[in-house]
C-alpha positions in Angstrom: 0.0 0.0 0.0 0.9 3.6 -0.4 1.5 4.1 3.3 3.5 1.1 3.5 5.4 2.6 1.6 6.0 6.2 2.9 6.0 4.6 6.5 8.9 2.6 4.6 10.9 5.7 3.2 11.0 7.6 6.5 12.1 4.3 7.9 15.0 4.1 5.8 15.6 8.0 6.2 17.0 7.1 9.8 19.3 4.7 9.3 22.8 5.7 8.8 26.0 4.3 7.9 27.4 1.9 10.3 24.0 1.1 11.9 22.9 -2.1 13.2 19.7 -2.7 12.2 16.8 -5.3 13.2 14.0 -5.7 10.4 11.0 -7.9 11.8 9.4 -10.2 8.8 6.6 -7.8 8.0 5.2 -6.1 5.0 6.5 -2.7 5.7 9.5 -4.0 6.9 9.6 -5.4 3.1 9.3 -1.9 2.3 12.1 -0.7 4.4 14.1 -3.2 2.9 13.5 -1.6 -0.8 14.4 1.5 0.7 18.3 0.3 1.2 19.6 -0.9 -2.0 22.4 2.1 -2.3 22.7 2.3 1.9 26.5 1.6 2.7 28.1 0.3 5.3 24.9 -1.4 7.3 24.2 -4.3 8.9 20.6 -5.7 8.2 19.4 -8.5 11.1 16.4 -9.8 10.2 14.4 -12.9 10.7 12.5 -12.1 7.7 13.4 -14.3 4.3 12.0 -12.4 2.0 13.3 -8.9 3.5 17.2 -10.8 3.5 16.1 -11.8 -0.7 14.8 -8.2 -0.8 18.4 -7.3 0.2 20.7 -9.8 -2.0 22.3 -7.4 -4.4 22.5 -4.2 -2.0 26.7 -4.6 -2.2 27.1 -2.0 1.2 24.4 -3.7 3.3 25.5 -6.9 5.2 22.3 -8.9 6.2 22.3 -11.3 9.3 19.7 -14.2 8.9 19.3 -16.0 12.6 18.5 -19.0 12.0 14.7 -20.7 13.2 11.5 -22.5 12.6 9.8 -20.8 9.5 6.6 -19.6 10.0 4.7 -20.2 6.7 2.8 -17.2 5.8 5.0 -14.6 7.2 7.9 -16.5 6.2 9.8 -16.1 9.4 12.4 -17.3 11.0 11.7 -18.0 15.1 12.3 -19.8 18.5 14.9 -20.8 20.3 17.8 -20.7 17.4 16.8 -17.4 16.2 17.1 -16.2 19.8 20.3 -17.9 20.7 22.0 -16.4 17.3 20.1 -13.1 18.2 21.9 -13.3 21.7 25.6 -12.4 20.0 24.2 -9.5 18.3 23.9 -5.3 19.5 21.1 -3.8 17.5 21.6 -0.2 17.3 17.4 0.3 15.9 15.3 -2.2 15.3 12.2 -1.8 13.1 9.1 -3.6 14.3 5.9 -4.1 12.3 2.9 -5.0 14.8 -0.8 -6.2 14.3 -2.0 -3.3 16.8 -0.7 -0.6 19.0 -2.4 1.2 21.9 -0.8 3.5 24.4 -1.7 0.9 27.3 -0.7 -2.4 25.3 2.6 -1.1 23.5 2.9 -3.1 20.3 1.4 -6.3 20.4 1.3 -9.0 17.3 -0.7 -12.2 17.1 1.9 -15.3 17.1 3.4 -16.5 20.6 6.9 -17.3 18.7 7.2 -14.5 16.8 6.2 -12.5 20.0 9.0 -14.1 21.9 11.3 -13.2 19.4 10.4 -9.6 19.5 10.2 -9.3 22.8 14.2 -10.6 23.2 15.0 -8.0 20.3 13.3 -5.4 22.0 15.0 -5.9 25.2 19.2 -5.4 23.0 17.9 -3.0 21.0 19.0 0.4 21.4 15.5 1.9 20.4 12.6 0.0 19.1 10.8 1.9 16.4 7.0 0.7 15.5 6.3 0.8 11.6 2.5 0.3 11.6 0.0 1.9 9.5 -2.9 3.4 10.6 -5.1 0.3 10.1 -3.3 -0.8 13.5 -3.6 1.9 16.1 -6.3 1.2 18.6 -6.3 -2.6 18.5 -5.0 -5.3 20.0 -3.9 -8.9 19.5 -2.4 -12.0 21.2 0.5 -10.8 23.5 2.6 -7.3 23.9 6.0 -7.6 22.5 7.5 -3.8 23.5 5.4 -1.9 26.1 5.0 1.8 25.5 8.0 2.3 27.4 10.0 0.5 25.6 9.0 2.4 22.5 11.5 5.3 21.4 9.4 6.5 17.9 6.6 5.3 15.7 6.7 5.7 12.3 2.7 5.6 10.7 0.8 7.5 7.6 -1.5 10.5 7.9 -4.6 9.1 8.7 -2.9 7.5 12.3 -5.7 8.6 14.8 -4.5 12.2 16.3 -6.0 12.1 19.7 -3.7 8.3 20.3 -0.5 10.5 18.5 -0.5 13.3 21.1 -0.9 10.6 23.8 2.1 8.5 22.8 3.8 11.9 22.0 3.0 12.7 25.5 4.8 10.2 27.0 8.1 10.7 25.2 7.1 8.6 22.1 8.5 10.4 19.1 5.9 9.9 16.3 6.4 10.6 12.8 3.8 10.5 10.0 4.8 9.6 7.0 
């Protein structure tokens, strides 16, 4: 979708050269992904296959596959051996898609392993940035995988609901719309 895409672009727009950076499996990460062809000098994590095939030919970005159960469907990499491989890694941002986000749930997503997987990036990271579309905000699903205060930014579209923006703005959240 459009805002897939410019949730994407300003992604993209924040990583810099010699960042360590975690792309989840999802859609817009996808579209992050697209975004870093002529990036140089990063380091792409990501338990995502098609986001790493996404990635192939980009001759300045190294990508870091952990290796997992694959979740058909989202075509995901998780459990234990994405974790333990995940363990020897410092992620400078990480990019996390989610199935909902409310300011008293944080970003929550709908698979147990893929939440656990989330939740151990979350906690190296050194700033968790939400890439959801507006089609999220104000829902929830299975399990939380980064509480509000784990959340430095949110990147969303336009139509993200304003009154839930100013809240997480509020509380230190920096939210861009794309």
């Amino acid at each position: 979708s459009q805002e897939k895409l410019s949730i994407g672009k300003a992604a993209a727009a924040m990583i810099q050269s010699g960042d360590i950076v975690f792309l989840d499996a999802g859609t817009t990460s996808l579209n992050i992904a697209r975004q870093l062809r002529q990036k140089v000098n990063i380091t792409i994590v990501t338990i995502g296959l098609r986001v790493a095939m996404e990635l192939e030919e980009a001759e300045g970005v190294t990508v870091v596959v952990p290796g997992g159960i694959m979740r058909r469907g989202s075509m995901s990499l998780l459990g234990d051996y994405a974790i333990n491989t995940l363990s020897l890694i410092h992620i400078n941002k990480a990019f996390m898609g989610a199935k909902g986000l409310t300011p008293a749930e944080g970003l929550t997503d709908v698979n147990a392993f893929e939440v656990a997987t989330k939740q151990f990036v979350v906690r190296r990271a050194d700033q968790v940035i939400g890439v959801v579309d507006h089609s999220k905000w104000g829902r929830v699903s299975f399990a939380t995988f980064a509480e509000t205060k784990q959340i430095s930014a949110i990147i969303s579209d336009t139509k993200a609901p304003p009154a839930m923006v100013e809240q997480l703005r509020s509380y230190g959240i920096q939210v861009e719309l794309a």
